[in-house]
C-alpha positions as CSV (number, residue, x, y, z in Angstrom):
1,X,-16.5,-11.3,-9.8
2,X,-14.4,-8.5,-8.9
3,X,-10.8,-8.2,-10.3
4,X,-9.7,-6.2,-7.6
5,X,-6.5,-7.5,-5.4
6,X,-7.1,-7.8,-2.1
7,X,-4.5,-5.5,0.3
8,X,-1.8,-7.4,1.8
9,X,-3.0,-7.6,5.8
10,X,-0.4,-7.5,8.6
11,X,1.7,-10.8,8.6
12,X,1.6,-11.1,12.6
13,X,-1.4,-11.3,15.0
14,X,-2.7,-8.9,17.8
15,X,-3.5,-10.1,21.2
16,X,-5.3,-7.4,23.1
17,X,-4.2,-7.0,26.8
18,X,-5.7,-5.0,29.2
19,X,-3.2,-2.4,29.4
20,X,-2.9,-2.9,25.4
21,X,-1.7,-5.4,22.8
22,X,0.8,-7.8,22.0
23,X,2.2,-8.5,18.4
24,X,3.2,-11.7,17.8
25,X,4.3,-13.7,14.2
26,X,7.9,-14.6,12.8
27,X,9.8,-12.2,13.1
28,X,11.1,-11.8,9.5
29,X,8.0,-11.3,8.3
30,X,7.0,-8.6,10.7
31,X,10.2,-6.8,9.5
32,X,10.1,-7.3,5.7
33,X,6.4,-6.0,6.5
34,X,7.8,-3.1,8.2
35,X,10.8,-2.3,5.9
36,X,8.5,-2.5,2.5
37,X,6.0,-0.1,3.9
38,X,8.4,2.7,4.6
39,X,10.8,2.7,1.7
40,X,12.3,6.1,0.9
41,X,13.9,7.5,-2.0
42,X,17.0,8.8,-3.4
43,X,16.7,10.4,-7.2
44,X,19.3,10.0,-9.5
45,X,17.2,12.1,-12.5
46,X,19.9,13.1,-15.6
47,X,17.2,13.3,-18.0
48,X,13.6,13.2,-19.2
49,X,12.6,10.6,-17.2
50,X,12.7,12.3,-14.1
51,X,9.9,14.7,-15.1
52,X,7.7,11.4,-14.7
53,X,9.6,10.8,-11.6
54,X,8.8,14.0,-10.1
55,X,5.1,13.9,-11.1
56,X,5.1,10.0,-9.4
57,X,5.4,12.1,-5.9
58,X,2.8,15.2,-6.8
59,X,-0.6,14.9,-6.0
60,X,-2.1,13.1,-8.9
61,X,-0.6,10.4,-8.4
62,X,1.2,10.8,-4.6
63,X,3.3,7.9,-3.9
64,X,3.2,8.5,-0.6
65,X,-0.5,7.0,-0.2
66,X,1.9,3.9,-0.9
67,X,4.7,4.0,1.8
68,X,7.2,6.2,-0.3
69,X,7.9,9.1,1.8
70,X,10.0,12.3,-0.1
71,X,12.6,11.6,-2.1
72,X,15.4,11.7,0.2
73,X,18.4,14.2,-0.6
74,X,21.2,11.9,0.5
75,X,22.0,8.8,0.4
76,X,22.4,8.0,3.8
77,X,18.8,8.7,4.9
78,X,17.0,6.7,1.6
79,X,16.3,2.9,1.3
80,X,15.4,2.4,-2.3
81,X,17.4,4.1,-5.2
82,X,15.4,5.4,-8.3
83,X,17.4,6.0,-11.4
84,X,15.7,8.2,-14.4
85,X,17.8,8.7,-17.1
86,X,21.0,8.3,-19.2
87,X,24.1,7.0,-17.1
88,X,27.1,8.2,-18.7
89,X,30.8,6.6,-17.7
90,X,31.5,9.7,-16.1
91,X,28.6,9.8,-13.7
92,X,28.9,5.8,-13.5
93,X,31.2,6.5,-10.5
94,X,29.4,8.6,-8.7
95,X,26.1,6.2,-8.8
96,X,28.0,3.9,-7.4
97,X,29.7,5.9,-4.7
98,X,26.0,6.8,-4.2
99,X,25.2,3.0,-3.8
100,X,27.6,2.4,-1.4
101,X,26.4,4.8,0.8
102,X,23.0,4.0,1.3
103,X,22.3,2.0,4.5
104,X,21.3,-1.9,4.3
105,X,19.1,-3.3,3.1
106,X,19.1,-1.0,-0.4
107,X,16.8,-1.5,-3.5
108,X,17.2,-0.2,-6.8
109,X,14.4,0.9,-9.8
110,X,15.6,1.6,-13.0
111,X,13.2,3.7,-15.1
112,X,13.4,4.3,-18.7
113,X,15.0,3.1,-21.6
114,X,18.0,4.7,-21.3
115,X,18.4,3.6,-17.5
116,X,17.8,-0.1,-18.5
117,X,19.6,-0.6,-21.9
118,X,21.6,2.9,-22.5
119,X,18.3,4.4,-24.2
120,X,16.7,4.2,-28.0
121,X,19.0,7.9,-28.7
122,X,22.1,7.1,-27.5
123,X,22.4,3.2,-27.4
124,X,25.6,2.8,-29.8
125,X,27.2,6.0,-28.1
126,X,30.6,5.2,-26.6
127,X,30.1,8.0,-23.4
128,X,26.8,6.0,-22.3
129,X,26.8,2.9,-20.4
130,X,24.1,0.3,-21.4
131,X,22.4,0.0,-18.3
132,X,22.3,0.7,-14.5
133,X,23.0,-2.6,-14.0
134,X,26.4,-2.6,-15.5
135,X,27.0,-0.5,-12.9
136,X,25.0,-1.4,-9.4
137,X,22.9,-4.3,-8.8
138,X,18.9,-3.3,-10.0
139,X,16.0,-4.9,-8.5
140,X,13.0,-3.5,-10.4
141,X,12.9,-2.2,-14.1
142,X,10.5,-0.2,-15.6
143,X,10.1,-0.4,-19.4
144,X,9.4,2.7,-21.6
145,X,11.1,6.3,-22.7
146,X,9.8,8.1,-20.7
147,X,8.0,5.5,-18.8
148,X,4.0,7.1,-17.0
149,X,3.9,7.7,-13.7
150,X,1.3,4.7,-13.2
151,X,4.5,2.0,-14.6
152,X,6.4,3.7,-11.6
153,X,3.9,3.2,-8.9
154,X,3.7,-0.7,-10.7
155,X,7.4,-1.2,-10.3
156,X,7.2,0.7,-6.4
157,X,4.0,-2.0,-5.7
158,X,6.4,-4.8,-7.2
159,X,9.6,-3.7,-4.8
160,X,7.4,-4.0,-2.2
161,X,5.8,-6.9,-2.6
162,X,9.5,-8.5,-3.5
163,X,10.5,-7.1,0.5
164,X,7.4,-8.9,1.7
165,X,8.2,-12.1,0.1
166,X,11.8,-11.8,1.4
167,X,13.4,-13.2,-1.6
168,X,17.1,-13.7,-1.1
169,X,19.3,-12.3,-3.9
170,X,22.8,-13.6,-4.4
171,X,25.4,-11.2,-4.9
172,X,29.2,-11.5,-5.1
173,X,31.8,-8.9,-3.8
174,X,34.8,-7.3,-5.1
175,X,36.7,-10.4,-4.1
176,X,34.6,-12.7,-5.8
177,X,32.9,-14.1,-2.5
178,X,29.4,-14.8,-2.4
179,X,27.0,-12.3,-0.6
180,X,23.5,-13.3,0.4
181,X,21.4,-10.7,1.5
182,X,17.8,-10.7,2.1
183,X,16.0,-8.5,-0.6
């Protein structure tokens, strides 16, 4: 009996037409299927973690073979955020400003120790904060200091299969309303 997991197929169906084919399915699940096979990424690397970041995206292990693209420079052009490192209060601000600028939908991976609790150095430090998630909303962490490049590619295979499922997250605003989005 094999172990192995069977790929995820293409949610819709294809009706071939003389003159080509027509997809057909729900619509949302055509999309989520879309959207979680073309994530790209923004870095936010301030420390040793994003050596195991960087090596994620070279050609041992070539995250690309999984729908990531190259990490994206800006935060306009990138889908999912990945955060590698220490988050001091004053580069909290500028994550979030960061956030806020990516388009929607936006995902975020926080990898390391330091990323998810404020790190095993500098956890009772009063500059670090104790987590991204103090600061932005995280979807996926990844346990470890620094964490392998093969618990990165497990946390990328988990966003994605999240987007498939189109889970809906609740968040709530700055005014205190309720914000449903589909994650």
């Amino acid at each position: 009996m094999s172990t192995e997991q069977q790929p995820i197929q293409f949610p819709g169906h294809v009706i071939d037409t003389p003159g080509g084919g027509i997809l057909s399915g729900p619509i949302d699940d055509v999309i989520n299927w879309a959207r979680s096979n073309s994530l790209w990424p923004l870095t936010f690397a301030t420390s040793c973690c994003a050596i195991e970041m960087m090596s994620t995206a070279a050609a041992k292990y070539d995250f690309s073979r999984f729908g990531f693209e190259v990490y994206r420079a800006t935060p306009r052009q990138a889908d999912v955020i990945i955060i590698a490192g220490t988050i001091v209060n004053k580069m909290a601000p500028v994550l979030k400003r960061l956030y806020d600028q990516m388009g929607e939908p936006k995902y975020v991976i926080a990898m390391g120790a330091c990323a998810t609790s404020g790190g095993p150095f500098f956890y009772n430090t009063y500059s670090v904060v104790k987590g991204a998630d103090h600061v932005i909303p995280v979807d996926v962490y990844v346990a470890g200091c620094p964490p392998r490049p093969e618990a990165l590619l497990h946390a990328l295979i988990t966003l994605q299969e999240k987007i498939k499922a189109g889970t809906k997250r609740e968040r709530i605003d700055i005014d205190g309303n309720k914000i449903i989005d589909k994650r």
